[in-house]
MOPAC internal coordinates of N, CA, C and O (Angstrom, degrees):
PM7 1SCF
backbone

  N    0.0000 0     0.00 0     0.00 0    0    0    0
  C    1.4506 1     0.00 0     0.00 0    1    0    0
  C    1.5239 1   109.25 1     0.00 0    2    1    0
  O    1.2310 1   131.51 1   -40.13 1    3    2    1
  N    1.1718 1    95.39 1   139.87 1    3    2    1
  C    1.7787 1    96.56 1  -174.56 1    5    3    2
  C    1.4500 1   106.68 1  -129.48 1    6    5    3
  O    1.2310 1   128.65 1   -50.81 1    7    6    5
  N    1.8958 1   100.94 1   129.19 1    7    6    5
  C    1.5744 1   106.01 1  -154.76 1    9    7    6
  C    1.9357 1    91.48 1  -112.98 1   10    9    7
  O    1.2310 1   136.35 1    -3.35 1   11   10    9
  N    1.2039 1    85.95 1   176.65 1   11   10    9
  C    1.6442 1    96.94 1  -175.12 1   13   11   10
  C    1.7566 1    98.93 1   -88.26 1   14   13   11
  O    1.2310 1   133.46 1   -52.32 1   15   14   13
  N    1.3561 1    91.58 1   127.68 1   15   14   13
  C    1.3173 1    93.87 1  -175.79 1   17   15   14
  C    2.1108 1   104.36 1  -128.64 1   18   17   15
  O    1.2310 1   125.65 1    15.30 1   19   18   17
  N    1.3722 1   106.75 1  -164.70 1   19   18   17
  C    1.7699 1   113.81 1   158.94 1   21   19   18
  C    1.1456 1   101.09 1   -55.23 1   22   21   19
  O    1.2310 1   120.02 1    98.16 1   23   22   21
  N    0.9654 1   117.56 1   -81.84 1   23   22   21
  C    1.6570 1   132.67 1  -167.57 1   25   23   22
  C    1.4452 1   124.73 1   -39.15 1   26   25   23
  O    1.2310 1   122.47 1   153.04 1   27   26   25
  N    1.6924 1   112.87 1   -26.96 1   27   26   25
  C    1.2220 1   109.89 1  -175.82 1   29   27   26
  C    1.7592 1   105.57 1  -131.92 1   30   29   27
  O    1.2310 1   116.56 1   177.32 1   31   30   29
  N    1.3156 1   124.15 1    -2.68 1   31   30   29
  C    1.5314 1   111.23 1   179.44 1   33   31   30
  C    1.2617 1   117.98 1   -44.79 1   34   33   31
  O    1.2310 1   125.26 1   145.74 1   35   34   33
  N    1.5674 1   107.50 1   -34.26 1   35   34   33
  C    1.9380 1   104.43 1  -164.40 1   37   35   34
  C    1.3824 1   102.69 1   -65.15 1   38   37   35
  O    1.2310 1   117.87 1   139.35 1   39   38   37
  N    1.3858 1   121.66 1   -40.65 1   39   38   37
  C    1.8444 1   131.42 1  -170.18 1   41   39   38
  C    1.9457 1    94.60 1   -71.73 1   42   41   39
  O    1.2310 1   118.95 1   158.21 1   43   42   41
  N    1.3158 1   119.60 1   -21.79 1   43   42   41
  C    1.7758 1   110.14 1   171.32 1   45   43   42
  C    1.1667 1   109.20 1   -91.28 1   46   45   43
  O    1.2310 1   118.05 1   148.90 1   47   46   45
  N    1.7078 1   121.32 1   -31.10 1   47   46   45
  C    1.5294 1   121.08 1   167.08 1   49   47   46
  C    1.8026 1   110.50 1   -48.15 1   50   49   47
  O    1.2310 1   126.58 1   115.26 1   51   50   49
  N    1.1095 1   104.96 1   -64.74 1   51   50   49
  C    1.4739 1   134.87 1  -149.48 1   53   51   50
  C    1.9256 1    90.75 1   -51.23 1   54   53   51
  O    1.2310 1   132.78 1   104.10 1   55   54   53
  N    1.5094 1    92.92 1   -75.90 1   55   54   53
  C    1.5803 1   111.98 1   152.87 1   57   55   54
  C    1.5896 1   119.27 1     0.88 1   58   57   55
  O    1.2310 1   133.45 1    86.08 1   59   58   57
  N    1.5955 1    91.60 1   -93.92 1   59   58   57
  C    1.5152 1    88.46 1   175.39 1   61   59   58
  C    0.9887 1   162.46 1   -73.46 1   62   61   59
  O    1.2310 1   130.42 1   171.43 1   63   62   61
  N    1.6101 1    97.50 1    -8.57 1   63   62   61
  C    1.4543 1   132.85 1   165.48 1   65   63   62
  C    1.5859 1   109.46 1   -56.45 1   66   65   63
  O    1.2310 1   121.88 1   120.48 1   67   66   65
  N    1.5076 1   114.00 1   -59.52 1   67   66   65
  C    1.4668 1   136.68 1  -177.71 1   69   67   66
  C    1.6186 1    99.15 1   -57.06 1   70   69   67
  O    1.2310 1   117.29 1   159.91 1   71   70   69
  N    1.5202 1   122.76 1   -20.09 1   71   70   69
  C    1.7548 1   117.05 1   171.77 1   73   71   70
  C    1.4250 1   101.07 1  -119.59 1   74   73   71
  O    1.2310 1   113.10 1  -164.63 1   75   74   73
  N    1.3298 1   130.64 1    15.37 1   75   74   73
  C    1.5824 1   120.76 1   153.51 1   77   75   74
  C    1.4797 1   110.98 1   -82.70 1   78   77   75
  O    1.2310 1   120.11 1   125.61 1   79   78   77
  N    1.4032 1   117.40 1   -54.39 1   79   78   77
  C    1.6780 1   114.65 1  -157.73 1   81   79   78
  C    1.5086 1   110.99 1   -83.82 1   82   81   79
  O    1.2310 1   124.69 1  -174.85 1   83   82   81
  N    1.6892 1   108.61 1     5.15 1   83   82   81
  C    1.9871 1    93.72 1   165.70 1   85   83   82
  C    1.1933 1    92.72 1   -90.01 1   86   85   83
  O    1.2310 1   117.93 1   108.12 1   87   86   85
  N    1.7292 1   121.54 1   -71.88 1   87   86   85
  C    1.2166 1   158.38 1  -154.74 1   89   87   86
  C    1.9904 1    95.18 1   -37.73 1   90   89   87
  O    1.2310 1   124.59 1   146.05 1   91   90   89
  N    1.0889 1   108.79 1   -33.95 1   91   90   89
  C    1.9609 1   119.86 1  -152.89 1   93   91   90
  C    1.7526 1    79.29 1  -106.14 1   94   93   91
  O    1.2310 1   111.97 1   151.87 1   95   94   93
  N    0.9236 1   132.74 1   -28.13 1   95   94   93
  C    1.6502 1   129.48 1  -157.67 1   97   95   94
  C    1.4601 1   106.63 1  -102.42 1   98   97   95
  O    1.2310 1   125.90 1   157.84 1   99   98   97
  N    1.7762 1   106.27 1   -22.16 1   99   98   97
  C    1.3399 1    91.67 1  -171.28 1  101   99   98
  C    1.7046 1   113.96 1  -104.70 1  102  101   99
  O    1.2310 1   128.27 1   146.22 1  103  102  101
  N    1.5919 1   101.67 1   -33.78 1  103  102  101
  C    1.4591 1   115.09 1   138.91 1  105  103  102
  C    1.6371 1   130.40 1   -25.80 1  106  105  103
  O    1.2310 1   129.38 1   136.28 1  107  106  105
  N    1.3693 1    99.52 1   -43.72 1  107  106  105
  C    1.7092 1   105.68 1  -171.53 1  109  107  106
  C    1.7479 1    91.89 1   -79.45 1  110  109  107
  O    1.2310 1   120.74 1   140.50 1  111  110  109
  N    1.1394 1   116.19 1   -39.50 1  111  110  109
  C    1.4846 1   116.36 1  -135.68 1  113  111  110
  C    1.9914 1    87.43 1   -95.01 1  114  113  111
  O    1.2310 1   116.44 1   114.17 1  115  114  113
  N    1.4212 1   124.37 1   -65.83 1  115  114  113
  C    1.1222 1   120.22 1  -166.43 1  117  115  114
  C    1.6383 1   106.98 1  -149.68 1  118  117  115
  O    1.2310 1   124.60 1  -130.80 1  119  118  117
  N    1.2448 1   108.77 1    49.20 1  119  118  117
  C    1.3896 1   115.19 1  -174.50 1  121  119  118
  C    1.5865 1   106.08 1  -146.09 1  122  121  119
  O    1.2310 1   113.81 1    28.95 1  123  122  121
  N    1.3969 1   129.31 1  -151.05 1  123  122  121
  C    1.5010 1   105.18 1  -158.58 1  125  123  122
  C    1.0539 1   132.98 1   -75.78 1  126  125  123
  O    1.2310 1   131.59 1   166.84 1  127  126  125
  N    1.3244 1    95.23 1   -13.16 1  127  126  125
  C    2.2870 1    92.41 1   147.73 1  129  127  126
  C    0.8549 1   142.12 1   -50.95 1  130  129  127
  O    1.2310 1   117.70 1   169.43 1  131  130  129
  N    1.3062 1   121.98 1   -10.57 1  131  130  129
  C    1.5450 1   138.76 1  -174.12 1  133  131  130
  C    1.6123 1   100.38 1  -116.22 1  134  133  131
  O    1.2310 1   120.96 1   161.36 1  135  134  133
  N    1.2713 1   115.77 1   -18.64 1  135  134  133
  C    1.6091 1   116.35 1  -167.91 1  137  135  134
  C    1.8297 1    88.84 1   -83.74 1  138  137  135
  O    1.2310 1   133.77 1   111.19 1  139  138  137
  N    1.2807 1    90.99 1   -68.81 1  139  138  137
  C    1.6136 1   110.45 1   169.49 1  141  139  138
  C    2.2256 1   112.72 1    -3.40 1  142  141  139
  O    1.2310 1   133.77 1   103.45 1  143  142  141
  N    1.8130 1    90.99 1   -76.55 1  143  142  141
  C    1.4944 1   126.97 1  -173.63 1  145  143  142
  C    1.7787 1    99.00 1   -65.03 1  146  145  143
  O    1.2310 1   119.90 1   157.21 1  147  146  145
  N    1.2894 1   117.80 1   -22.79 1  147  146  145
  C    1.3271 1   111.88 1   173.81 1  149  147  146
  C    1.1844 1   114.66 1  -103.98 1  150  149  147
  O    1.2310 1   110.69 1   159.59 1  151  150  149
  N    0.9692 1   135.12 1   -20.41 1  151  150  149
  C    1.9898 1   139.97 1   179.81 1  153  151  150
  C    1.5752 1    92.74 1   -95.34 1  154  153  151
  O    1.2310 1   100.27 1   144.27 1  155  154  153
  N    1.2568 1   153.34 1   -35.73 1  155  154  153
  C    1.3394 1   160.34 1   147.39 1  157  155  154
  C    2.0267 1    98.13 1   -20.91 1  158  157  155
  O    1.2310 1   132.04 1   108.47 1  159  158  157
  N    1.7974 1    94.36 1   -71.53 1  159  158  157
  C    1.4156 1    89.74 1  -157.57 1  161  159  158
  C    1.3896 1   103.94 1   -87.95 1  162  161  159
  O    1.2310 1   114.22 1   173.75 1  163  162  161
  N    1.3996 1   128.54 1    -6.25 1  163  162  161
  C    1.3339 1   102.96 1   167.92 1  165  163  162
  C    1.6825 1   116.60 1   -99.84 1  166  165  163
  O    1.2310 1   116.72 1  -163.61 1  167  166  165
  N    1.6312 1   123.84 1    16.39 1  167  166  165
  C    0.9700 1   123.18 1   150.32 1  169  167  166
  C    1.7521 1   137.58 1   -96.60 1  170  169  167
  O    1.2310 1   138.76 1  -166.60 1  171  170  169
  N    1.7069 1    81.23 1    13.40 1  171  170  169
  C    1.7167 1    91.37 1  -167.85 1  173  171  170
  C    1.7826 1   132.36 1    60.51 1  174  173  171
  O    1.2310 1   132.99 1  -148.64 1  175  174  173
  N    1.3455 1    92.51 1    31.36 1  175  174  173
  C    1.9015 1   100.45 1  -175.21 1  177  175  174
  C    1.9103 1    90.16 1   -65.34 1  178  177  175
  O    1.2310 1   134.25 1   -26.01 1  179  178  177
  N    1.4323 1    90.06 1   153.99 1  179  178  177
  C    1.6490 1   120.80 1   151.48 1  181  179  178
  C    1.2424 1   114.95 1   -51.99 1  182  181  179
  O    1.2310 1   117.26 1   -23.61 1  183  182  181
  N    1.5055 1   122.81 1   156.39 1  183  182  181
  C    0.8465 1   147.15 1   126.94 1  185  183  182
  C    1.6860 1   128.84 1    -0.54 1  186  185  183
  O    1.2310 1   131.83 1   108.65 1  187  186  185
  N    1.7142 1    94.76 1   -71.35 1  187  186  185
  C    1.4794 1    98.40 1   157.21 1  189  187  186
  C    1.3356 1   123.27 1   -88.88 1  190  189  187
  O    1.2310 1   103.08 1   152.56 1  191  190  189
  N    1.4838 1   148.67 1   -27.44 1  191  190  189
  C    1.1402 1   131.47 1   174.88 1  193  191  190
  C    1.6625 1   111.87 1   -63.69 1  194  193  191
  O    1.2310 1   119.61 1   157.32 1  195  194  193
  N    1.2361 1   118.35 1   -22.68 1  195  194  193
  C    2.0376 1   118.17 1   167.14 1  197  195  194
  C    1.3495 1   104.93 1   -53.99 1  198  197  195
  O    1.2310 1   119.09 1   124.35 1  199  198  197
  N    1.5137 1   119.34 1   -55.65 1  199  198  197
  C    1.3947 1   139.05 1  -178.54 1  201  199  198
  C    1.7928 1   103.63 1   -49.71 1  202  201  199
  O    1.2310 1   122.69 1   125.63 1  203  202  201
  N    1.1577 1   112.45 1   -54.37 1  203  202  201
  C    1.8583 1   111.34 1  -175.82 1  205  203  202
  C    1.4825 1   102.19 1   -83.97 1  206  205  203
  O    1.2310 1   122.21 1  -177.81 1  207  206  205
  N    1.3082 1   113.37 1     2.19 1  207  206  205
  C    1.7914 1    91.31 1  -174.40 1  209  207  206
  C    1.6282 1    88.54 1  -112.73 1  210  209  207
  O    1.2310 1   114.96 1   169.98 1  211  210  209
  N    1.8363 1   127.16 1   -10.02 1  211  210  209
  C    0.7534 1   113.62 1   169.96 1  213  211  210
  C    2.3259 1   130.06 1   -68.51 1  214  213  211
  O    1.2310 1   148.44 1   134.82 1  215  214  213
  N    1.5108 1    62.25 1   -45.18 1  215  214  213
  C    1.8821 1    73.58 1   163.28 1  217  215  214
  C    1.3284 1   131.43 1   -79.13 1  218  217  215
  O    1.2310 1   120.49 1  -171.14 1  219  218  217
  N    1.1794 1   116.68 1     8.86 1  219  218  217
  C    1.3439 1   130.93 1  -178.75 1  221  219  218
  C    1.2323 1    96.41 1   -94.66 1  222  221  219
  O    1.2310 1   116.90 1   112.77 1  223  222  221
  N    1.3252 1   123.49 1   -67.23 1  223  222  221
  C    1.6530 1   143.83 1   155.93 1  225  223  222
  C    1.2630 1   108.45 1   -18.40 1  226  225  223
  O    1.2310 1   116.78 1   137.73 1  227  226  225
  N    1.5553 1   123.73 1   -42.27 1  227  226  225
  C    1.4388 1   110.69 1  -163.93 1  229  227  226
  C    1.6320 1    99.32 1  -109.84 1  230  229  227
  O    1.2310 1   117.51 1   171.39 1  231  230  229
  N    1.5074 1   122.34 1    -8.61 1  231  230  229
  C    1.4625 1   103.94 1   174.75 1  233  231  230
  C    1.5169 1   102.68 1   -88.27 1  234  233  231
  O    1.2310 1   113.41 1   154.37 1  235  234  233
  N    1.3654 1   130.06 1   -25.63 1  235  234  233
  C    1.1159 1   129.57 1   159.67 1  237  235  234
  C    1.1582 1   128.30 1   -42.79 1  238  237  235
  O    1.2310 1   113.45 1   149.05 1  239  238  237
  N    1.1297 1   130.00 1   -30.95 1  239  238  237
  C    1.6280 1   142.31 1  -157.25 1  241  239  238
  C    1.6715 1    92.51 1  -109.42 1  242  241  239
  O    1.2310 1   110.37 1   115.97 1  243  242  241
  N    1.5903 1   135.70 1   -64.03 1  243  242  241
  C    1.3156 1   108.56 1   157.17 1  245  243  242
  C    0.9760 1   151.73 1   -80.24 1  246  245  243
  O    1.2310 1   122.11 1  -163.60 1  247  246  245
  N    2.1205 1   113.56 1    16.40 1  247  246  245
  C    1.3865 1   107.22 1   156.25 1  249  247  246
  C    1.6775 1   105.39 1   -66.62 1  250  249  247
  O    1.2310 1   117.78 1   148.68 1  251  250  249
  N    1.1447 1   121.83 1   -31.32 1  251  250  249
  C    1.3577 1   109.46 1  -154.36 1  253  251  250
  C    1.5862 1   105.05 1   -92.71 1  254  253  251
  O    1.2310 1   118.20 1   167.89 1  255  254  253
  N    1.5040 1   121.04 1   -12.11 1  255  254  253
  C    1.5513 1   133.76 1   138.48 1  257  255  254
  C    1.7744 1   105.91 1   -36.88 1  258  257  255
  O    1.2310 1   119.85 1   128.25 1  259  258  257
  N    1.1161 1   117.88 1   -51.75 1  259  258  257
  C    1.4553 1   106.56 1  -152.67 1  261  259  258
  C    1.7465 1    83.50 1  -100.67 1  262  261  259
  O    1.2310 1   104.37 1   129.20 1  263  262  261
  N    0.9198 1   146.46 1   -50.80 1  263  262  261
  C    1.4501 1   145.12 1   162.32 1  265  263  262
  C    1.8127 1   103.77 1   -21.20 1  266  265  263
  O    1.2310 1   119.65 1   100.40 1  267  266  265
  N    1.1228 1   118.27 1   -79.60 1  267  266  265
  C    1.4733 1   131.57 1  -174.57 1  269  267  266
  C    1.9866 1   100.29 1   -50.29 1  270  269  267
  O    1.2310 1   124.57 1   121.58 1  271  270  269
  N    0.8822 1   108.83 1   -58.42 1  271  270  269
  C    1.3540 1   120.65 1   170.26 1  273  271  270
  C    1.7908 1    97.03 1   -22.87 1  274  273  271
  O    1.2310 1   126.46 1    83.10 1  275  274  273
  N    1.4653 1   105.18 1   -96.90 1  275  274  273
  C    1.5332 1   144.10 1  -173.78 1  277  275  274
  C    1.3511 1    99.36 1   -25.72 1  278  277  275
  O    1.2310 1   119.78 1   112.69 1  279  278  277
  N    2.0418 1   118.02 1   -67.31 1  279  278  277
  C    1.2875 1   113.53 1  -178.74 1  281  279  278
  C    1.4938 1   112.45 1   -81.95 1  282  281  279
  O    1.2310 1   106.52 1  -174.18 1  283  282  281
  N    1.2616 1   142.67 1     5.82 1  283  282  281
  C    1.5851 1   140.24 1   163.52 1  285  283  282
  C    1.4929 1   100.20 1   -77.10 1  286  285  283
  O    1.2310 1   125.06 1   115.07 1  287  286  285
  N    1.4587 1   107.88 1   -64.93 1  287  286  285
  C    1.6608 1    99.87 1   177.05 1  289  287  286
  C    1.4825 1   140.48 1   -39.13 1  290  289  287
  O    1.2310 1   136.76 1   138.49 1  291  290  289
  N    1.8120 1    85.15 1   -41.51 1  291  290  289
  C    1.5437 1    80.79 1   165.60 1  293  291  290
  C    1.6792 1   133.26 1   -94.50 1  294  293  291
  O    1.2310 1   128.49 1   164.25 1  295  294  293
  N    1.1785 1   101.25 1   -15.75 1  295  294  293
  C    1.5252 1    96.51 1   154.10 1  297  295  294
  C    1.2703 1   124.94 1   -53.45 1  298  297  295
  O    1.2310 1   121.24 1   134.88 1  299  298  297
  N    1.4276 1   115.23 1   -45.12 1  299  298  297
  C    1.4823 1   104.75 1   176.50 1  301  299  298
  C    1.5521 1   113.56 1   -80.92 1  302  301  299
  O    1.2310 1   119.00 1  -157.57 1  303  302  301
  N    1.1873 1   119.51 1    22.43 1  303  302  301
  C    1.8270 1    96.72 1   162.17 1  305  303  302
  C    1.6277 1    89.65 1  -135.78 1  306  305  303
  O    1.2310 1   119.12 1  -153.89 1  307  306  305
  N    0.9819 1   119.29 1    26.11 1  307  306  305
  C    1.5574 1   128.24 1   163.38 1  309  307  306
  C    1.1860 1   117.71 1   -93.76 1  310  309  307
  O    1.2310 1   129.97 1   157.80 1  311  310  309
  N    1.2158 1    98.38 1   -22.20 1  311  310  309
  C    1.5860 1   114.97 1  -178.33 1  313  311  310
  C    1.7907 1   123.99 1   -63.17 1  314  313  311
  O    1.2310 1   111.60 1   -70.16 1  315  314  313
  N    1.3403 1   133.44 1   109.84 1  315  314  313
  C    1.5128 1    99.34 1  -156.14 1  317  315  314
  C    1.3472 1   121.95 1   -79.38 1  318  317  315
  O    1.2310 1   124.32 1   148.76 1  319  318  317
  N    1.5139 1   109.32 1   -31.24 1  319  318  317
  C    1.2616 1   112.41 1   157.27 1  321  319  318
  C    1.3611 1   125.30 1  -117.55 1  322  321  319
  O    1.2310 1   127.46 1   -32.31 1  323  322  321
  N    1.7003 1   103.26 1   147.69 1  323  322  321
  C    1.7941 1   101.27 1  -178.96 1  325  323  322
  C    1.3814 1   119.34 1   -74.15 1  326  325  323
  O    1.2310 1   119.10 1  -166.74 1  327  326  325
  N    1.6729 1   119.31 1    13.26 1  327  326  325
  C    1.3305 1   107.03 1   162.26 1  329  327  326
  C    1.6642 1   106.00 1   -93.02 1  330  329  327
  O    1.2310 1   109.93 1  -171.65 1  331  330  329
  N    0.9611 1   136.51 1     8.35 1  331  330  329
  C    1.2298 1   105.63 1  -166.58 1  333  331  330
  C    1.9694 1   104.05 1   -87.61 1  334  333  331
  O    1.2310 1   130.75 1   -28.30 1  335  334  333
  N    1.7326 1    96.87 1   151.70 1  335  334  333
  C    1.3851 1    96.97 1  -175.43 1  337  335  334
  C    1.3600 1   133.25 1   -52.46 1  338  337  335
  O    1.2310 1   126.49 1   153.45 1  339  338  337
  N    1.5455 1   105.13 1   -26.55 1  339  338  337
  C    1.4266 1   105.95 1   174.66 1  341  339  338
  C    1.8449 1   118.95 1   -62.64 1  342  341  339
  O    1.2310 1   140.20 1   141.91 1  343  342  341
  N    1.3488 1    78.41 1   -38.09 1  343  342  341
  C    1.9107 1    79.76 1   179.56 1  345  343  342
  C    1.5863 1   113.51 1   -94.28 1  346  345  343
  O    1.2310 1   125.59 1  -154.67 1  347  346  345
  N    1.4313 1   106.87 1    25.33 1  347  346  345
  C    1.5531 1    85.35 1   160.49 1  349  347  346
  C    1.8526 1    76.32 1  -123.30 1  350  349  347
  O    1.2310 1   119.57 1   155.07 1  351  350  349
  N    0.7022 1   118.43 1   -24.93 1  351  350  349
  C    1.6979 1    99.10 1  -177.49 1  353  351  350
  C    1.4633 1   102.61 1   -72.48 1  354  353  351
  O    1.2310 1   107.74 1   179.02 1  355  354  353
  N    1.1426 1   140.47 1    -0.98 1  355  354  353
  C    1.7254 1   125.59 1   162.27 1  357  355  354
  C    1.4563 1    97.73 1   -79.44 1  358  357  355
  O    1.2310 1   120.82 1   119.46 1  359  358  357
  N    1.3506 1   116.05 1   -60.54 1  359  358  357
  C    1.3792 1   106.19 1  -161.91 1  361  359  358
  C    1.5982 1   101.69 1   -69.78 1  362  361  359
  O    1.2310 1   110.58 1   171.71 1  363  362  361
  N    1.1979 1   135.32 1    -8.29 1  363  362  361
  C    1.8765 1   123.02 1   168.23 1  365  363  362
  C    1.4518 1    93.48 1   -64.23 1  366  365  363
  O    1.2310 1   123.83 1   113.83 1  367  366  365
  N    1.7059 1   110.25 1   -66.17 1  367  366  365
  C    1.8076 1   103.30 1   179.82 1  369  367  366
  C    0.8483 1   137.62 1   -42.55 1  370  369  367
  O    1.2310 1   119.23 1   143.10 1  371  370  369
  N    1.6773 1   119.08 1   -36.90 1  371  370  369
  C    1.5650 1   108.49 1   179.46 1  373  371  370
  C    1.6722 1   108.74 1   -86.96 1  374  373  371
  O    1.2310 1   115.92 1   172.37 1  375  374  373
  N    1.0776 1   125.35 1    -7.63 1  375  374  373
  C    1.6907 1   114.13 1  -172.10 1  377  375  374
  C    1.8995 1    92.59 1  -104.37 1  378  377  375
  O    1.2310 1   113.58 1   155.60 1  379  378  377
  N    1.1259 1   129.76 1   -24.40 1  379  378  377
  C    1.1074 1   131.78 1   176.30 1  381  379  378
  C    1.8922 1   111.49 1   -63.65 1  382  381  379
  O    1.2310 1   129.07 1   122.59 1  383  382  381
  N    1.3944 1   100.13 1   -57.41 1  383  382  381
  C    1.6595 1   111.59 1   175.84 1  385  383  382
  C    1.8289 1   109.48 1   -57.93 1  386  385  383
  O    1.2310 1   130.05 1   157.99 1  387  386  385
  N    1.1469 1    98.22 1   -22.01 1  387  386  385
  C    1.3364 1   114.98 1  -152.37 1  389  387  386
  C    1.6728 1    89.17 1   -81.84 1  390  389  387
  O    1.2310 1   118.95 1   112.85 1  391  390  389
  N    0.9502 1   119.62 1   -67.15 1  391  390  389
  C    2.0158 1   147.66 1   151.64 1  393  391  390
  C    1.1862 1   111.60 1    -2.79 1  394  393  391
  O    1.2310 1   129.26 1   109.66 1  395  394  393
  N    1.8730 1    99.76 1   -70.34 1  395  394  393
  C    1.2951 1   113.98 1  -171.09 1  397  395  394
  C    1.5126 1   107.32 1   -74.72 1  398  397  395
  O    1.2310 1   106.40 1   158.52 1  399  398  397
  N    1.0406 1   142.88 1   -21.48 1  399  398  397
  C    1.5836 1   140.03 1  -165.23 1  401  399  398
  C    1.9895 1   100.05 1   -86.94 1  402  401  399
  O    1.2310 1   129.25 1   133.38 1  403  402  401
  N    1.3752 1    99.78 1   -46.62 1  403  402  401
  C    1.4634 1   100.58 1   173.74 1  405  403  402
  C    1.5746 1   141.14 1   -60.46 1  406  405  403
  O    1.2310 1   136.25 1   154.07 1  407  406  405
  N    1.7674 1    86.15 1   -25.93 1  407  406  405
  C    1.4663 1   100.90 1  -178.76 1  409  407  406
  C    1.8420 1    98.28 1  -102.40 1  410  409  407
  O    1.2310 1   118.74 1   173.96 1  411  410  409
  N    1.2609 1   120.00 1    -6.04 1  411  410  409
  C    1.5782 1   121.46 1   158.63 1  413  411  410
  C    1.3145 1   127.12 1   -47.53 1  414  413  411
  O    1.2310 1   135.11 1   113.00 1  415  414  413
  N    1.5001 1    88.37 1   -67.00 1  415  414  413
  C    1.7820 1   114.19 1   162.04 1  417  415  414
  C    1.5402 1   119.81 1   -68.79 1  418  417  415
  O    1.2310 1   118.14 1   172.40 1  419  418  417
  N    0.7961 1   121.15 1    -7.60 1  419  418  417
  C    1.7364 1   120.99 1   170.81 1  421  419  418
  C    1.2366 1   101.14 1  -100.62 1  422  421  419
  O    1.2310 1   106.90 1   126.17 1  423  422  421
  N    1.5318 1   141.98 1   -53.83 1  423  422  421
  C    1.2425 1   129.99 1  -175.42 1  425  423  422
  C    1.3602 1   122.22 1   -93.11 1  426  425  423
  O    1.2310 1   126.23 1  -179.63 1  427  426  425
  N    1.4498 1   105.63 1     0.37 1  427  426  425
  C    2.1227 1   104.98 1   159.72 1  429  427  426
  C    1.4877 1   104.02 1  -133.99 1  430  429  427
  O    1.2310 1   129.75 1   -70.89 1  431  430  429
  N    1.4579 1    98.82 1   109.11 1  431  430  429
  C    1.6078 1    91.55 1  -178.68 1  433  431  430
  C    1.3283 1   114.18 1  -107.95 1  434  433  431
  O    1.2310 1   120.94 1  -162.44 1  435  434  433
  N    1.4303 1   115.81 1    17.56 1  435  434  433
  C    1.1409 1   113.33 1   154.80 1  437  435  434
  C    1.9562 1   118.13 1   -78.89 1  438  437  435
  O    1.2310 1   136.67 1  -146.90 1  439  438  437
  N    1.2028 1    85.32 1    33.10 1  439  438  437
  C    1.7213 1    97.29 1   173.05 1  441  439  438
  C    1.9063 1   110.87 1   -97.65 1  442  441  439
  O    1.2310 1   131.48 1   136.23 1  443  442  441
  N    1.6066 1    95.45 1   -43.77 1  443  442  441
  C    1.4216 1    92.96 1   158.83 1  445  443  442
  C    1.7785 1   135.07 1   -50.34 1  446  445  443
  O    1.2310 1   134.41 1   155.48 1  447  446  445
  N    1.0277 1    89.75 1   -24.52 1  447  446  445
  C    1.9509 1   104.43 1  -175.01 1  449  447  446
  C    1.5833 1    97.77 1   -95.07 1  450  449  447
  O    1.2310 1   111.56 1   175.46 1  451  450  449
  N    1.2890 1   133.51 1    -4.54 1  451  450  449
  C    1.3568 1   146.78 1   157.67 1  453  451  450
  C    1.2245 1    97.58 1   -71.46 1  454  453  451
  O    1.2310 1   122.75 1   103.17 1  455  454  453
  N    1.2810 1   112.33 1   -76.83 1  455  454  453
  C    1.4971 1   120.59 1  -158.02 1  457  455  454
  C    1.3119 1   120.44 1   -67.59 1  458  457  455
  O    1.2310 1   115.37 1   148.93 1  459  458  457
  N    1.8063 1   126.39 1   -31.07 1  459  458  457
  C    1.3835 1   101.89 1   132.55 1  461  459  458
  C    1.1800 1   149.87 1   -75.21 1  462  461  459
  O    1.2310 1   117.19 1  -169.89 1  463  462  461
  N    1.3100 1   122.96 1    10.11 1  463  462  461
  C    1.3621 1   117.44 1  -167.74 1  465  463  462
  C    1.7737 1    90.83 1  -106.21 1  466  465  463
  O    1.2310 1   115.84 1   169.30 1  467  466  465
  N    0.9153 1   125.50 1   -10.70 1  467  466  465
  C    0.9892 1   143.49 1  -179.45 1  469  467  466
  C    1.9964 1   108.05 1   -69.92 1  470  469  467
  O    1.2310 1   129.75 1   114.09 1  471  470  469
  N    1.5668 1    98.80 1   -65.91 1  471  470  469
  C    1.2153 1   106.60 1   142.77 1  473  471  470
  C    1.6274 1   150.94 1   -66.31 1  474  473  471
  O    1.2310 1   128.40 1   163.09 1  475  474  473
  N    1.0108 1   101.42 1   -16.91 1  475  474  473
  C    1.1485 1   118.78 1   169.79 1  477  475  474
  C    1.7931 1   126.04 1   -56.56 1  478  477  475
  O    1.2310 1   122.42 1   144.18 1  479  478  477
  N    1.3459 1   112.98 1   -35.82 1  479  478  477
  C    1.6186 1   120.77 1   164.57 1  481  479  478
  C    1.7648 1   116.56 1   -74.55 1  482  481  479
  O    1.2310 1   135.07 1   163.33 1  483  482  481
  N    0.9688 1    88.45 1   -16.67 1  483  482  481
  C    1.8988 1    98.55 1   179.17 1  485  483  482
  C    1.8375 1    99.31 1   -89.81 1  486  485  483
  O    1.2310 1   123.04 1   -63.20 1  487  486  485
  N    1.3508 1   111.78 1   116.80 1  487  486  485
  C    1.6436 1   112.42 1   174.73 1  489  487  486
  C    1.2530 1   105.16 1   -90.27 1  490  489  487
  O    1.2310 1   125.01 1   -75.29 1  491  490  489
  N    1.5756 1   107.99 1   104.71 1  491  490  489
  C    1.6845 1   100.31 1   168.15 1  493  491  490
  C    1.5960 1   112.19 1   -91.94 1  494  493  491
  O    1.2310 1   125.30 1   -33.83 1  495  494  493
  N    1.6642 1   107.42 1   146.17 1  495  494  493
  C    1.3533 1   125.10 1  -154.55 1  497  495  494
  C    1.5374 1    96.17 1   -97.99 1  498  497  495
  O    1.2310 1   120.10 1   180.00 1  499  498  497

């Protein structure tokens, strides 16, 4: 088992960061937030049941943030050597996905007016 230590937080930082900003961006933008806001309004939920299916939605979405995290990390120091292809093709994927989601949201910002309106049917209390 491999724990977070000095030596290795930046590679669990680095990590999870690189599976927050697609995973949180694509969810916000046209993924189960929007599935969520549409099965909500065409079943006529409350007020509060949008509200509990929203947080359900969102501890779900960063258990599997901190899940993806946990087993990426440890593949890569499981790995015995840093040439092998698999472990340089995770780390191309995760800083690449990681890239592309940032420069999504920086160069269409009509993603923000998604992402609240998106939020916007959910009343947070």
């Amino acid at each position: 088992m491999i724990s977070i230590n000095r030596s290795n937080y930046q590679t669990y930082l680095f990590v999870g960061l690189c599976w927050l900003f697609p995973i949180t961006i694509i969810s916000l933008t046209n993924g189960p937030v929007q599935w969520l806001n549409q099965w909500a309004t065409q079943h006529h939920w409350s007020a509060n049941y949008r509200f509990i299916g929203l947080i359900i939605l969102t501890l779900t979405i960063a258990l599997s943030i901190v899940f993806l995290t946990k087993y990426t990390t440890r593949l890569l120091f499981q790995t015995q050597e840093n040439s092998l292809p698999i472990h340089k093709g995770i780390w191309i994927f995760l800083t690449l996905s990681c890239i592309a989601s940032l420069s999504w949201l920086i160069f269409k910002p009509e993603l923000f007016n998604a992402i609240s309106q998106s939020l916007a049917y959910i009343p947070l209390h």
